[in-house]
DSSP file (Angstrom, degrees, kcal/mol; ACC not computed):
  #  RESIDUE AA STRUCTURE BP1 BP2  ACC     N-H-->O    O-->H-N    N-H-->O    O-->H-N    TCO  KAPPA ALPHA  PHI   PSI    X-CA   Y-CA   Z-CA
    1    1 A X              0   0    0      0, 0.0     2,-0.6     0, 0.0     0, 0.0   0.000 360.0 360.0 360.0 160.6   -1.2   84.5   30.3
    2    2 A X        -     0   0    0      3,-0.0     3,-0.1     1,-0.0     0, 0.0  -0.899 360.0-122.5-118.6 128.2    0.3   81.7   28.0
    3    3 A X        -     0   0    0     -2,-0.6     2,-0.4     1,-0.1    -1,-0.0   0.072  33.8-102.5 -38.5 168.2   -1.5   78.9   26.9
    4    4 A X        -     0   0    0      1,-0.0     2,-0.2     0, 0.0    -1,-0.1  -0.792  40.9-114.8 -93.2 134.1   -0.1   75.6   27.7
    5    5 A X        -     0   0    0     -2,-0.4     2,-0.5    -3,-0.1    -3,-0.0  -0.588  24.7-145.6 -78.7 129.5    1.6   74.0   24.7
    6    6 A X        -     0   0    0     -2,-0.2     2,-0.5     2,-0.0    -1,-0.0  -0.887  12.5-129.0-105.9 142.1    0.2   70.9   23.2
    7    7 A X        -     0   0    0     -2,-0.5    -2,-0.0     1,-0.2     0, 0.0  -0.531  14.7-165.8-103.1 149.6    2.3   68.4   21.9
    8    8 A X        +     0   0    0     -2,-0.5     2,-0.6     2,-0.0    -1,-0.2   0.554  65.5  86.3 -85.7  -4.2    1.0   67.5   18.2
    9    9 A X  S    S-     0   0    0      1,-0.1    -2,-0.0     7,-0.0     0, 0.0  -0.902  87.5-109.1-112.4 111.2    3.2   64.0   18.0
   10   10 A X        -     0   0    0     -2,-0.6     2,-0.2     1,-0.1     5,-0.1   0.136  35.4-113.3 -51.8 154.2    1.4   60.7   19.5
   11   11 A X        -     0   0    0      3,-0.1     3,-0.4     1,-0.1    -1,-0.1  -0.601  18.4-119.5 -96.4 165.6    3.0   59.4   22.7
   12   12 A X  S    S+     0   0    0      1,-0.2     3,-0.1    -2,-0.2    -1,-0.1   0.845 106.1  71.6 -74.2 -29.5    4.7   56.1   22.6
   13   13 A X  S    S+     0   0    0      1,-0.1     2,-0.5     2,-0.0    -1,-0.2   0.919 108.6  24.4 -43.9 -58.1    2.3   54.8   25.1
   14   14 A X  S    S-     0   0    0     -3,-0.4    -1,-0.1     0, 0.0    -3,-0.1  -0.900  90.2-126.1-100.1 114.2   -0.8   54.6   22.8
   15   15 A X        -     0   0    0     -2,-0.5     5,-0.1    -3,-0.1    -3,-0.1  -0.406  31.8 -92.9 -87.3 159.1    0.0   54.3   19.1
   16   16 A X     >  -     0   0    0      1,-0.1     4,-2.1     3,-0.1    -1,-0.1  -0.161  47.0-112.8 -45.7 141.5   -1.7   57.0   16.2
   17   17 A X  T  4 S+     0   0    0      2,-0.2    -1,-0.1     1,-0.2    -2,-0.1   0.495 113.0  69.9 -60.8  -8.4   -5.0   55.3   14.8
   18   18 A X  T  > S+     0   0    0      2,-0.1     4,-0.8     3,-0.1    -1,-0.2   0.779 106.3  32.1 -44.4 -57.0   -3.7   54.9   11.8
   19   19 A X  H  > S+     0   0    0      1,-0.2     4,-1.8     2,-0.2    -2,-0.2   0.745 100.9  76.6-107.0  17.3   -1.2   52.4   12.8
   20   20 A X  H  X S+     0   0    0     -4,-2.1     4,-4.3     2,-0.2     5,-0.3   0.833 100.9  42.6  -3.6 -68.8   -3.2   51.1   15.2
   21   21 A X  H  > S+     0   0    0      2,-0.2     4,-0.8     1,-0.2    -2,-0.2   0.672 109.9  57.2-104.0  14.5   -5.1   49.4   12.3
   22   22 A X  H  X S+     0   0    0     -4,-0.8     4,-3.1    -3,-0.2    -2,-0.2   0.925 109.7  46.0 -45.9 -72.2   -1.9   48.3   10.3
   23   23 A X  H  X S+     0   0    0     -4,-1.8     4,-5.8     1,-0.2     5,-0.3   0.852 111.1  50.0 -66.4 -29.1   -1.0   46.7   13.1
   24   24 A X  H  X S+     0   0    0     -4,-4.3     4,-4.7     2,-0.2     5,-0.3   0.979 113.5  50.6 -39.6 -54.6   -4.9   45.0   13.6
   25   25 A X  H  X S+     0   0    0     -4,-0.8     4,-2.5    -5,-0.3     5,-0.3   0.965 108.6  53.4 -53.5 -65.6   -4.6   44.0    9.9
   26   26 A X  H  X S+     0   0    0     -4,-3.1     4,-1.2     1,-0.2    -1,-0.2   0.889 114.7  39.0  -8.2 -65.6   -1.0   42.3   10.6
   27   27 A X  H  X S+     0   0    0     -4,-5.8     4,-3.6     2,-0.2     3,-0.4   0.959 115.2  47.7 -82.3 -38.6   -2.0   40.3   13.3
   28   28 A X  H  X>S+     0   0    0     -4,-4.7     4,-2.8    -5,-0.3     5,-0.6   0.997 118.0  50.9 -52.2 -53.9   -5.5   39.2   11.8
   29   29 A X  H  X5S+     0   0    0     -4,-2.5     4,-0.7    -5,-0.3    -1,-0.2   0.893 107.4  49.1 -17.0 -56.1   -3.2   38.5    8.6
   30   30 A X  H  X5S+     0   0    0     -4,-1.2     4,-1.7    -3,-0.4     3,-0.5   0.979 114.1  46.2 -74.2 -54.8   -0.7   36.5   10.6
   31   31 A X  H  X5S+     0   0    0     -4,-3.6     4,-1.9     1,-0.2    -1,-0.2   0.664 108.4  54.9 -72.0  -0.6   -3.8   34.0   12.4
   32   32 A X  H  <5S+     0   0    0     -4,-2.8    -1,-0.2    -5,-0.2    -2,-0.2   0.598 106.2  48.4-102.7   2.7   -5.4   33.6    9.3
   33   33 A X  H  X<S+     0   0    0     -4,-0.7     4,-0.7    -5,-0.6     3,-0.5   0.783 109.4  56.4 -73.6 -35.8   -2.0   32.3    8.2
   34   34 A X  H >X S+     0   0    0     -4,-1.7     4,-3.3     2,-0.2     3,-0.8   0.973 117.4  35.7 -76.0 -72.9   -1.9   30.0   11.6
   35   35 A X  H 3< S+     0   0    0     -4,-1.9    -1,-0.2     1,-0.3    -2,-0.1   0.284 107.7  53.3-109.5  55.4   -5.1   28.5   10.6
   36   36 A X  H 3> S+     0   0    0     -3,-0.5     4,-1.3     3,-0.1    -1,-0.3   0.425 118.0  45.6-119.2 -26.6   -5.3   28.1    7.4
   37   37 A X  H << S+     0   0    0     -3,-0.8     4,-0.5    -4,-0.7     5,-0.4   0.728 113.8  48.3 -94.4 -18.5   -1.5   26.1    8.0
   38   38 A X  T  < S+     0   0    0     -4,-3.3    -1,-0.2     2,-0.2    -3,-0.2   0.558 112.8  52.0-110.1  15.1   -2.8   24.1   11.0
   39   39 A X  T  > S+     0   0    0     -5,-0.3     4,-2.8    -3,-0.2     5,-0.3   0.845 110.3  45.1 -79.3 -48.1   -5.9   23.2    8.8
   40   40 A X  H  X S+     0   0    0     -4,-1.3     4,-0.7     2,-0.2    -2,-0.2   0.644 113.4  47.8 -53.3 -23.9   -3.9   22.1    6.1
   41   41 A X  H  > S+     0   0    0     -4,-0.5     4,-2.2    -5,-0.1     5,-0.3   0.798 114.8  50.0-102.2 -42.8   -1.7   20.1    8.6
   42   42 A X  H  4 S+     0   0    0     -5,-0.4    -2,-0.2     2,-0.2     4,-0.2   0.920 112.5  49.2 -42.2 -50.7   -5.2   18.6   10.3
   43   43 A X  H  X S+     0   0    0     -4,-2.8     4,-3.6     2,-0.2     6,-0.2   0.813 112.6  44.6 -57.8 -56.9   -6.5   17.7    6.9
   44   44 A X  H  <>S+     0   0    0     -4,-0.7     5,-2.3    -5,-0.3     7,-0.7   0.775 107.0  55.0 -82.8 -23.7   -3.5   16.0    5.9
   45   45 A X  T ><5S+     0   0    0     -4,-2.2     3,-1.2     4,-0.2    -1,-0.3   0.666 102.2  62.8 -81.0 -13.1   -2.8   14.1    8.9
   46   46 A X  T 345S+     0   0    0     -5,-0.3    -2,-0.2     1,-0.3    -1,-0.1   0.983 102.0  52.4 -48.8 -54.1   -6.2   12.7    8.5
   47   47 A X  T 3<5S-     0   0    0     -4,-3.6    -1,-0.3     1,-0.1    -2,-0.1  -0.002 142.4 -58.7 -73.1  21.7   -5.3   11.3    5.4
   48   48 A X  T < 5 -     0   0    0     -3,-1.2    -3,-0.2     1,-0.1    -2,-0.1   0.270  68.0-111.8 139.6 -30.9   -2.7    9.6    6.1
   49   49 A X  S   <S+     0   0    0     -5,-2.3    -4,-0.2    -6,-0.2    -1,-0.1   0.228  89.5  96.7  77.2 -12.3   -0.1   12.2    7.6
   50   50 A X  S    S-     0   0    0     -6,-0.2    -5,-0.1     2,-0.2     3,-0.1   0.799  78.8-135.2 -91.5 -14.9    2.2   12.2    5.2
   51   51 A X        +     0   0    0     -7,-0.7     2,-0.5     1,-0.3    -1,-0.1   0.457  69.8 107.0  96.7 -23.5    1.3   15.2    3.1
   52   52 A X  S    S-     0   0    0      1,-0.2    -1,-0.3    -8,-0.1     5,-0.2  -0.814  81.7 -81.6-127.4 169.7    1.8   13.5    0.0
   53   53 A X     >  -     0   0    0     -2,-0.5     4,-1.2     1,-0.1    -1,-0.2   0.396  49.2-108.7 -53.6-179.8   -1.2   12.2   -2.7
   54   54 A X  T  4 S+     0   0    0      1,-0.2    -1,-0.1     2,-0.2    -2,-0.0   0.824 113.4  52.0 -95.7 -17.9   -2.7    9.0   -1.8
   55   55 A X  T  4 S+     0   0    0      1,-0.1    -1,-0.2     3,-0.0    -2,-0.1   0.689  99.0  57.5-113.7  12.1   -1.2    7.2   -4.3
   56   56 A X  T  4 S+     0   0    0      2,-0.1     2,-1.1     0, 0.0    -2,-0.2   0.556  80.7 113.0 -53.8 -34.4    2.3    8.1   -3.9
   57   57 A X  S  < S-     0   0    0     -4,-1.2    -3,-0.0    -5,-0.2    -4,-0.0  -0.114  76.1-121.5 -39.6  84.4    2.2    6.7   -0.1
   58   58 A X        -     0   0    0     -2,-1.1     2,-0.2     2,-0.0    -1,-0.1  -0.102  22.2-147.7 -69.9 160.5    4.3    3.9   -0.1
   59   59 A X        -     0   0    0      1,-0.0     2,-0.4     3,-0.0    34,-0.1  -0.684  17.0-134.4-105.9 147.5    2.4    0.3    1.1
   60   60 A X        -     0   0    0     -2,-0.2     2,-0.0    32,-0.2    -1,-0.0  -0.791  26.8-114.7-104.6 144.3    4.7   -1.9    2.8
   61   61 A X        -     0   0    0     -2,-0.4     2,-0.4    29,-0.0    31,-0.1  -0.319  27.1-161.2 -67.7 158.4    4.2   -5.6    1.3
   62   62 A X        -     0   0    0     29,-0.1    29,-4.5    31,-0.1     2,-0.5  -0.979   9.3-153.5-138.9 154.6    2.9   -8.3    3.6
   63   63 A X        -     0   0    0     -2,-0.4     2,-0.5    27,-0.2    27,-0.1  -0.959  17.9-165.4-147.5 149.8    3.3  -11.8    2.8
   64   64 A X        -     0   0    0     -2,-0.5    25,-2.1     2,-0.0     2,-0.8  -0.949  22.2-146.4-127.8 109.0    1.5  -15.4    3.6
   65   65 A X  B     -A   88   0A   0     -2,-0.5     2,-3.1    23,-0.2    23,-0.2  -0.783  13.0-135.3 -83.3 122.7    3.6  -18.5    2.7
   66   66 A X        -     0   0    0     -2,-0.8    21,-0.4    21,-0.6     2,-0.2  -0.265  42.6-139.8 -57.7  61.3    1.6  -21.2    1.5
   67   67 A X  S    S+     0   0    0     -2,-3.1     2,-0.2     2,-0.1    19,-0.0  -0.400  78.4  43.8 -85.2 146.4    3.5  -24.4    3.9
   68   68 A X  S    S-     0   0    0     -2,-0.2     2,-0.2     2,-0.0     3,-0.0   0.602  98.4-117.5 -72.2-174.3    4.3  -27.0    3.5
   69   69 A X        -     0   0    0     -2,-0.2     2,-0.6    17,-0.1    17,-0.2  -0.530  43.3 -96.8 -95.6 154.1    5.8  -26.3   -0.1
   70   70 A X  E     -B   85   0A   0     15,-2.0    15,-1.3    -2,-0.2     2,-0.4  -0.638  37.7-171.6 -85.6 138.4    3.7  -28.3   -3.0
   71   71 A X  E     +B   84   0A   0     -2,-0.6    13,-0.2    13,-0.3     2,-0.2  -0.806  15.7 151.2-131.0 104.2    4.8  -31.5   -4.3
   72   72 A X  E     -B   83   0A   0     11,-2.4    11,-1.3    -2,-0.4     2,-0.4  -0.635  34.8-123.4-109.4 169.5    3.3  -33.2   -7.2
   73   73 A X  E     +B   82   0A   0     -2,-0.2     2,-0.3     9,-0.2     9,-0.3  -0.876  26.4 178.1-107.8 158.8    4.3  -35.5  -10.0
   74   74 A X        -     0   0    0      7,-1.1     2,-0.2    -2,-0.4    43,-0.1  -0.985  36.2 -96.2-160.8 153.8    3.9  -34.9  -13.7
   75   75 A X        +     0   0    0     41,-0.3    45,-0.3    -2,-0.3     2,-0.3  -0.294  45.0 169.5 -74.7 126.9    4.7  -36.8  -16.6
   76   76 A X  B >   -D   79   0B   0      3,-3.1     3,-1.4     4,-0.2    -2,-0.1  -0.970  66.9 -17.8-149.9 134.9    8.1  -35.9  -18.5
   77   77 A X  T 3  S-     0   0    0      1,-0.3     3,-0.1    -2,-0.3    -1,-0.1   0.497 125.2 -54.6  53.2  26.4    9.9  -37.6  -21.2
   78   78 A X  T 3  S+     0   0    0      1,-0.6    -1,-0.3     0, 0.0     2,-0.3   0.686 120.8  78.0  84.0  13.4    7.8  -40.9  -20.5
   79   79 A X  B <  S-D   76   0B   0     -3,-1.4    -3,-3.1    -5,-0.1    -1,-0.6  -0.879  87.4 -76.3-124.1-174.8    8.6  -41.3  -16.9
   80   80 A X        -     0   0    0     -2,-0.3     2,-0.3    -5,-0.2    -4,-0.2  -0.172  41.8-176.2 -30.6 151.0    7.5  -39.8  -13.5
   81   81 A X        -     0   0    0     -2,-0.1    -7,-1.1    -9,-0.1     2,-0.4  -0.798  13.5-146.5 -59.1 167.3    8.7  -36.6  -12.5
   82   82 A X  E     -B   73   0A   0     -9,-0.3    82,-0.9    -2,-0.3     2,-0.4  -0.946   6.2-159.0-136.9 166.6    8.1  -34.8   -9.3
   83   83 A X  E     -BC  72 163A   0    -11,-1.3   -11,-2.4    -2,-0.4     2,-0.4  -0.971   5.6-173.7-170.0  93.8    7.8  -30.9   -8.8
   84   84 A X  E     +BC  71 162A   0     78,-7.6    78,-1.4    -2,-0.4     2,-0.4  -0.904  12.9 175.6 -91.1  94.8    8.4  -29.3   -5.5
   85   85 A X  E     -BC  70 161A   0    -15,-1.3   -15,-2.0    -2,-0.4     2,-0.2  -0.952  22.0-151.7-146.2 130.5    7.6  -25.7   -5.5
   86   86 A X  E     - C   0 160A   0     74,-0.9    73,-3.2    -2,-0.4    74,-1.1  -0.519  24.4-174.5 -72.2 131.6    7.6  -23.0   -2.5
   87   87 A X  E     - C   0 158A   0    -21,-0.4   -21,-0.6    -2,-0.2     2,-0.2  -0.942  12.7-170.9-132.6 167.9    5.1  -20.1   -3.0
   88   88 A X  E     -AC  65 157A   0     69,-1.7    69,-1.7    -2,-0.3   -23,-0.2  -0.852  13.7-142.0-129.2 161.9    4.4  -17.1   -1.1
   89   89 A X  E     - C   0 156A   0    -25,-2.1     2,-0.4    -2,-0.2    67,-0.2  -0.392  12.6-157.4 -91.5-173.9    1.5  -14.6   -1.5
   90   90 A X  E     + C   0 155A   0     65,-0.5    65,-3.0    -2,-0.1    64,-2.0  -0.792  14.2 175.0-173.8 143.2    2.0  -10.9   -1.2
   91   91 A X        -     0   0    0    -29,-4.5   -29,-0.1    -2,-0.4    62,-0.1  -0.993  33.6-147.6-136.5 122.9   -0.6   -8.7   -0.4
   92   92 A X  S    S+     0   0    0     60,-0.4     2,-0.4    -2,-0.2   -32,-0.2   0.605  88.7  51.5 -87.1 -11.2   -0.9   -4.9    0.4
   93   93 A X  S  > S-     0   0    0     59,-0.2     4,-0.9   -31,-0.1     5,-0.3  -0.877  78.6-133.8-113.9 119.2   -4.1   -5.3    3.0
   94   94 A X  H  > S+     0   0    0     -2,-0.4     4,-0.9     1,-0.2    -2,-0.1   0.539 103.5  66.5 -77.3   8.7   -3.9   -7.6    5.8
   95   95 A X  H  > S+     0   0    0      2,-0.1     4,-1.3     3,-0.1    -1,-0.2   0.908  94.1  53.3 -93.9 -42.1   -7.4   -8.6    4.7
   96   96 A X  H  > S+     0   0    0      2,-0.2     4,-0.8    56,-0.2    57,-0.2   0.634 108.0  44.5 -49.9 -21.7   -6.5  -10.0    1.6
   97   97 A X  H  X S+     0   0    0     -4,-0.9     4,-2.8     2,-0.2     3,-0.5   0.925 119.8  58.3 -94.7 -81.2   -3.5  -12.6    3.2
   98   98 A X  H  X S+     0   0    0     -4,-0.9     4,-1.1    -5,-0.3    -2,-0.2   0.729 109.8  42.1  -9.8 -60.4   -7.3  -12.9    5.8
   99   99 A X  H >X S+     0   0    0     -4,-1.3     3,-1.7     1,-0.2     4,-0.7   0.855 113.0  44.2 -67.4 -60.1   -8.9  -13.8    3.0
  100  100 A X  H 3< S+     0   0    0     -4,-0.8    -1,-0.2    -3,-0.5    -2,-0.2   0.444 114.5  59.2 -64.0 -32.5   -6.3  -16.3    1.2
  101  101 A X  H 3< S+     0   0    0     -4,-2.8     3,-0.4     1,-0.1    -1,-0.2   0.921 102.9  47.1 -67.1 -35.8   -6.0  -17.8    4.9
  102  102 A X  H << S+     0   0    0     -3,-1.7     3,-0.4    -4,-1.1    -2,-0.3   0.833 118.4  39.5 -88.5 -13.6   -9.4  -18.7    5.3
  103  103 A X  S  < S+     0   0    0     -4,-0.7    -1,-0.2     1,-0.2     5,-0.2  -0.291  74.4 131.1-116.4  60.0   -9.7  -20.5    1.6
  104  104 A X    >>  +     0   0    0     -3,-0.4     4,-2.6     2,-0.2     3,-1.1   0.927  67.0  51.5 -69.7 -48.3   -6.3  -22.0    2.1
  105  105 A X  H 3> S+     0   0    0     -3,-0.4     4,-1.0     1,-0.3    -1,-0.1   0.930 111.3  44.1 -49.2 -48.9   -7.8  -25.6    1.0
  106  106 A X  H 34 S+     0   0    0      2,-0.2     4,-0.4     1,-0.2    -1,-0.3   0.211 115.7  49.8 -88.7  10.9   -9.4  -24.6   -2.1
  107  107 A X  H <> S+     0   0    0     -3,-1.1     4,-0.8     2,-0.1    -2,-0.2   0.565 115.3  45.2-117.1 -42.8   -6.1  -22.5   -2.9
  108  108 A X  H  X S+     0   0    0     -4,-2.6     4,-2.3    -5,-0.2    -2,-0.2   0.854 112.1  50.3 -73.3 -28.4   -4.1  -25.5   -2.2
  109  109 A X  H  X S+     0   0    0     -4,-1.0     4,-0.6     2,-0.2    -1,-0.1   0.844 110.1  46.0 -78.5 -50.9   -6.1  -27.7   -4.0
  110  110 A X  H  > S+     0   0    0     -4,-0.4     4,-2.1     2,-0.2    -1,-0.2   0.696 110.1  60.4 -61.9 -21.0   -6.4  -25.6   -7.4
  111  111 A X  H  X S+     0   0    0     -4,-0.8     4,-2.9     2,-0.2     5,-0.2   0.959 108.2  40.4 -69.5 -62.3   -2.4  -25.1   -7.2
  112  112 A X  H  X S+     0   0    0     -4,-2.3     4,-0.6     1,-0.3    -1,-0.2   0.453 114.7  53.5 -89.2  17.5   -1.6  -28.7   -7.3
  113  113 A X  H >< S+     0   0    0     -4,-0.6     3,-0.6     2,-0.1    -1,-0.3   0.948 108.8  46.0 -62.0 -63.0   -4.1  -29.1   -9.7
  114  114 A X  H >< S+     0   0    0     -4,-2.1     3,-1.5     1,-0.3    -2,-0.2   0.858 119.5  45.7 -67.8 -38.8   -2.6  -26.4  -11.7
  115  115 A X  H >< S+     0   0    0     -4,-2.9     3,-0.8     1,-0.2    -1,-0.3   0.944 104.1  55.4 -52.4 -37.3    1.2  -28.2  -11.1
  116  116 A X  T << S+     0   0    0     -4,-0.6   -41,-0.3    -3,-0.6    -1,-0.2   0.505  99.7  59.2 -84.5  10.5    0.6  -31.5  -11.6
  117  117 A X  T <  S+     0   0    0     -3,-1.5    -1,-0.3    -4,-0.3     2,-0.2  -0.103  89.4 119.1-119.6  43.6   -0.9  -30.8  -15.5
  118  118 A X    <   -     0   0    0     -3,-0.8     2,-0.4     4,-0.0     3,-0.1  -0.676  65.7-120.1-101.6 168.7    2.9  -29.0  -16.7
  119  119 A X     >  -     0   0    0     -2,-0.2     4,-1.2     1,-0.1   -43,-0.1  -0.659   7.4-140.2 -96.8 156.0    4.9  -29.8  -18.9
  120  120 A X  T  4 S+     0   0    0     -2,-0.4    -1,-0.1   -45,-0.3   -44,-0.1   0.903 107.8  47.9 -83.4 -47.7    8.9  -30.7  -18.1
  121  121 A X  T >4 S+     0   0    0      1,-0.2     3,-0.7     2,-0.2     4,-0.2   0.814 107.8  52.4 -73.4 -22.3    9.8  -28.9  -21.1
  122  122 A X  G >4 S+     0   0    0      1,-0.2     3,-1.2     2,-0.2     6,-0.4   0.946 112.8  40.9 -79.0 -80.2    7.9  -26.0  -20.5
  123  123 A X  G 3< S+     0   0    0     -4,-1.2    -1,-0.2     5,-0.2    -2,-0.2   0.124  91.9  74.8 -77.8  25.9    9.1  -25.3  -16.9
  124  124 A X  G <  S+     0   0    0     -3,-0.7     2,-0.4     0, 0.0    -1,-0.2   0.373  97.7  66.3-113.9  10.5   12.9  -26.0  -17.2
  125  125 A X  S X> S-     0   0    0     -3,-1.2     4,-2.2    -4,-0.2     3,-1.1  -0.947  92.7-116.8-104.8 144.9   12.9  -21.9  -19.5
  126  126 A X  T 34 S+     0   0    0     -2,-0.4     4,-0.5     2,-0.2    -1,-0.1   0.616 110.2  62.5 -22.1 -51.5   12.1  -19.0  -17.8
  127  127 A X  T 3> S+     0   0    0      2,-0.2     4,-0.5     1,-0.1    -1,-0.2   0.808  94.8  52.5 -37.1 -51.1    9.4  -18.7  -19.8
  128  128 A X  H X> S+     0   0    0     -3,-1.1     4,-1.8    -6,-0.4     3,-0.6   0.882 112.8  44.8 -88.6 -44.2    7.9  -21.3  -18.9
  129  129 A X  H 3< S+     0   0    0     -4,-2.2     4,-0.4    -7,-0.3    -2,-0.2   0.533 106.9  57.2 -79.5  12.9    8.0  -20.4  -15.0
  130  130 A X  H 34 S+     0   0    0     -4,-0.5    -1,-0.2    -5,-0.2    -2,-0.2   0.627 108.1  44.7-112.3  -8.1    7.2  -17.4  -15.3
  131  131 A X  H <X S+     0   0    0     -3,-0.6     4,-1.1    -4,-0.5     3,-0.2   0.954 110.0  56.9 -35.4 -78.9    3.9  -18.5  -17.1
  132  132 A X  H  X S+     0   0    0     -4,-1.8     4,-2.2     1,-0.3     5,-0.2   0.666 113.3  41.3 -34.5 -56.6    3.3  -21.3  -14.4
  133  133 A X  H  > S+     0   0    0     -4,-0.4     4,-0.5     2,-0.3    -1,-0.3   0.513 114.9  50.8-120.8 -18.2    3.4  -18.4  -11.4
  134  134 A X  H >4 S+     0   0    0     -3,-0.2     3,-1.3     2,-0.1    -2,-0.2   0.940 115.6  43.3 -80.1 -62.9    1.2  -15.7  -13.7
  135  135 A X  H >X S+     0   0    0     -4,-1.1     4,-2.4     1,-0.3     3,-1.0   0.733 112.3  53.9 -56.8 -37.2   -1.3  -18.6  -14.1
  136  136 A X  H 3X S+     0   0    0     -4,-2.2     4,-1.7     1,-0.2    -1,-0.3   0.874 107.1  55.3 -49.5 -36.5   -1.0  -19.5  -10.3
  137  137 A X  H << S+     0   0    0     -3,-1.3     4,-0.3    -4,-0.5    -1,-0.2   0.506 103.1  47.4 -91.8  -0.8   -1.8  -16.0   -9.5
  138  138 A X  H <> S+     0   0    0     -3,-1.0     4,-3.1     2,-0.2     5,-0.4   0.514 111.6  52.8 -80.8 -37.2   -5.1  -15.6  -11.3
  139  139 A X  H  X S+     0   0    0     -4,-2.4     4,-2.0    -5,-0.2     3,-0.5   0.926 114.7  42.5 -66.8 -53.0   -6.2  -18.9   -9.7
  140  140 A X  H >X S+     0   0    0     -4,-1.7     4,-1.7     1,-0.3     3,-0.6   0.803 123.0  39.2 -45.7 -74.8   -5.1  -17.3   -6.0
  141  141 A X  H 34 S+     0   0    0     -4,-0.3    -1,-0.3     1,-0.2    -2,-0.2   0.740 114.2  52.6 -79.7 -47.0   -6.7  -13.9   -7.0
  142  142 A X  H >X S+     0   0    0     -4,-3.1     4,-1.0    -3,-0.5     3,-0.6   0.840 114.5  47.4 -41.0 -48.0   -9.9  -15.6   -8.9
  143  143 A X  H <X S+     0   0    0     -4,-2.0     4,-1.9    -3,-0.6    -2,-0.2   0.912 112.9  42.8 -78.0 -40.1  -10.4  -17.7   -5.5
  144  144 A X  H 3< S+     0   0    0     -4,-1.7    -1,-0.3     2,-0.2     9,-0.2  -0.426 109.5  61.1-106.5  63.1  -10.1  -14.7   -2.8
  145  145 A X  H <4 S+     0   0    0     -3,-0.6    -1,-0.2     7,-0.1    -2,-0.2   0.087 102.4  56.9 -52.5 -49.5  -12.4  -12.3   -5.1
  146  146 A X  H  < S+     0   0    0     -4,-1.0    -2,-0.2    -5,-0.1     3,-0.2   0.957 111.4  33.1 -32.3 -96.6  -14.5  -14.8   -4.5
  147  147 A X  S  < S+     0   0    0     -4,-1.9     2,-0.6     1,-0.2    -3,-0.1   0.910 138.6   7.7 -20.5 -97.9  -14.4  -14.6   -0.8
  148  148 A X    >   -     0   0    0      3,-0.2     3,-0.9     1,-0.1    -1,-0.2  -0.819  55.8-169.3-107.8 120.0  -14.0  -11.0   -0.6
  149  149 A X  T 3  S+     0   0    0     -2,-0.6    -1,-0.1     1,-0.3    -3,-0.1   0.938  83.0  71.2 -79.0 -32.7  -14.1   -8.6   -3.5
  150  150 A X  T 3  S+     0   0    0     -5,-0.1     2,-0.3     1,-0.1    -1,-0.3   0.478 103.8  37.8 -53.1 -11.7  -12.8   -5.6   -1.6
  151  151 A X    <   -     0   0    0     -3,-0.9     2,-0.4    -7,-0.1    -3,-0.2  -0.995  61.8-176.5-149.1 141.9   -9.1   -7.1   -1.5
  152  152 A X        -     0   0    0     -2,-0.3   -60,-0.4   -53,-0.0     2,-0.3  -0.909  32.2 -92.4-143.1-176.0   -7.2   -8.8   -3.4
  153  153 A X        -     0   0    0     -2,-0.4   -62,-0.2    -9,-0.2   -12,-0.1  -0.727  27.2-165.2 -88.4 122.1   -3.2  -10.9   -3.8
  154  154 A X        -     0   0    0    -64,-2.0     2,-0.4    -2,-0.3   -63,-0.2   0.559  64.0  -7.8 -65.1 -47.9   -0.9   -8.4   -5.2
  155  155 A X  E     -C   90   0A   0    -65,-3.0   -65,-0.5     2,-0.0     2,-0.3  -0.989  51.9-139.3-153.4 148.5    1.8  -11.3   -6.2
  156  156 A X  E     -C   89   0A   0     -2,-0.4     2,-0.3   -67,-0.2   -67,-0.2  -0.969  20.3-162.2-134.1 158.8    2.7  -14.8   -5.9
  157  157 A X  E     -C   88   0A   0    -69,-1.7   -69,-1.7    -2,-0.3     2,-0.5  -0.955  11.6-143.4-144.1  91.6    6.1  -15.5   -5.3
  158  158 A X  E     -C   87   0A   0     -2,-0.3   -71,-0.2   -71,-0.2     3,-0.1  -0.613  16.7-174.9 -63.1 113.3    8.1  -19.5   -5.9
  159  159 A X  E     +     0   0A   0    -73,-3.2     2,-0.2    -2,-0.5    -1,-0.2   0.438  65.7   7.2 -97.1  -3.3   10.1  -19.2   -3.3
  160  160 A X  E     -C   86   0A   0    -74,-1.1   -74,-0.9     2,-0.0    -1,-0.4  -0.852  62.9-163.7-164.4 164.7   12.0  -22.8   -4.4
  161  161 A X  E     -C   85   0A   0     -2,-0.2     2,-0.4   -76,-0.2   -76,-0.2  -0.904  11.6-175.6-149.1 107.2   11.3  -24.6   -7.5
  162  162 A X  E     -C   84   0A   0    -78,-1.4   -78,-7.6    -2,-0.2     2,-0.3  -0.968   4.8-175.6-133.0 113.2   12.5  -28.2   -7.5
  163  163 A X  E      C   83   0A   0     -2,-0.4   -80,-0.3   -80,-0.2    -2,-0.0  -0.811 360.0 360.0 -96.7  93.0   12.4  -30.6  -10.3
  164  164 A X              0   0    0    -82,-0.9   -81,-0.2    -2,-0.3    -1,-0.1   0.392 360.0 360.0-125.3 360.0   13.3  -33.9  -10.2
C-alpha cells in the first residue's frame, strides 16, 4: 500500500518558525520605534511644545506704559526749560510689568528725579538720549529687583520726547 505523501513546504495558513520570529522582531522593532517617538513628542511638549532648545523659543514682548507721560523742567542756557517724555517698559514675564505696576510711585518718582537733573545740551544728540533711557532703565530695573528678584524690565522705551 502507498504511503500518503507529505508535503515538505509550510502552508500559507501558519508561517515556518523561522519567519515567524522575523516577523516578532519587526513588530517589537516597529513599537519600540512608536514609543520611543511618542516619548520624545511627550517630553517635548512638556517643555514647551515646540521641539526646539529653550532658548531659541521666541518670547513675545509685553509692555507697561508709564501714563501720564513725565513732564519736568530743567535748566538750559540760563532759562527754564521743560521736558516731556513718554516711556514704556517692556518686559518678557507678565510678573515683571506686576512688579513695575505695583512700585509705580517710586518708579515715577526716581524718573523725574532722574529728568529734571539733564542737561539741554546733552539731550538734543542721540547720544545724549540714548544715555538718558540706559540710565532710566537701571533705575526701573534697580527698583523692581528690589520688589522681586525673579523678574526683571527687559527695555525702556521714550515713546515721545519733547523739549521745549
Amino acid at each position: 500500500m502507498a504511503e500518503p505523501q507529505q508535503d515538505d513546504t509550510p502552508s500559507e495558513a501558519a508561517p515556518a518558525p523561522g519567519k515567524r520570529r522575523r516577523l516578532l522582531l519587526a513588530g517589537a522593532g516597529v513599537l519600540a520605534l512608536l514609543l520611543v517617538a511618542g516619548g520624545t513628542f511627550a517630553f517635548l511638549h512638556a517643555r514647551g511644545g515646540s521641539g526646539k532648545p529653550a532658548a531659541a523659543v521666541a518670547r513675545t514682548p509685553l509692555f507697561y506704559a508709564l501714563d501720564p507721560p513725565f513732564v519736568v523742567n530743567f535748566q538750559g542756557e540760563g532759562q527754564v526749560r521743560f521736558l516731556q517724555v513718554g516711556v514704556q517698559l517692556m518686559a518678557y514675564d507678565q510678573g515683571a510689568l506686576d512688579a513695575a505696576k505695583a512700585e509705580d510711585p517710586v518708579i515715577r518718582n526716581d524718573l523725574v528725579m532722574l529728568f529734571s537733573g539733564q542737561d539741554q545740551k546733552a539731550l538734543m544728540t542721540r547720544a545724549g538720549k540714548e544715555k538718558l533711557r540706559a540710565d532710566a532703565l537701571a533705575d526701573v530695573q534697580r527698583i523692581v529687583h528690589a520688589r522681586d528678584p525673579d523678574h526683571t524690565i527687559q527695555a525702556l522705551y521714550f515713546t515721545s520726547f519733547v523739549m521745549q
